[in-house]
C-alpha positions, 0 to 999 in steps of 0.5 A: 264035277271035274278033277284037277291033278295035284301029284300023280296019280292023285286028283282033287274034285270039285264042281264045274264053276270052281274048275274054271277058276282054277284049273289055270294054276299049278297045284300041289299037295301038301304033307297034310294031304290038302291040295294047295297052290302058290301065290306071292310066296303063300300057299293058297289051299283050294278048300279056302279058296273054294270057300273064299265067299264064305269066309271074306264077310266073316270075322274071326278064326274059321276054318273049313270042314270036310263033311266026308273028311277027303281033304281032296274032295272039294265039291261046295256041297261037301264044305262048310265054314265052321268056328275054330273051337267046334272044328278041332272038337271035330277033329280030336278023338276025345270030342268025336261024339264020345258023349254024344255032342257033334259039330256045330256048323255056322253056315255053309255056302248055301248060307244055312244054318244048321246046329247039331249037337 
């Protein structure tokens, strides 16, 4: 596992493969508190460019789940792809296990698949 700044005094990790990728940019923390890069005029995040296997075969909207909820944690093993609709459930109060029902996640970068409910 290794570090990347991304502002002072704060630093996003991931594993050691992924940091040979991408220590050669520039990152950025948005207002959010996601780490991101530039690239052609875009902001690329490094969660979704972590993830960037998982989502290419994929079709439709996914997003990118942070089991630990740390938007600067990004080990693979803490990410997984998730639907849109199950992933803002996660995220909204409301949904957050009020009765009893969790995120389905649809795979991770392992490739399994796990439903929990």
């Amino acid at each position: 596992m290794r570090s990347i700044e991304i502002a002072p005094a704060t630093w996003a990790v991931l594993d050691d493969e992924d940091y040979e990728r991408l220590q050669e940019y520039t990152w950025f923390l948005s207002s959010k508190g996601y780490a991101y890069r530039k690239e052609n005029g875009k902001r690329i995040f490094m969660h979704r460019d972590v993830m960037a296997e998982q989502l290419e075969w994929r079709k439709g909207r996914w997003q990118i789940h942070h089991l630990d909820e740390n938007k600067l944690n990004n080990v693979r093993r803490n990410l997984y792809v998730t639907d849109v609709g199950y992933h803002t459930q996660t995220h909204n109060s409301k949904y957050n296990n009020s009765r009893g029902r969790s995120m389905r996640i649809c795979g991770s970068l392992r490739g399994e698949q796990r439903q929990t409910f």
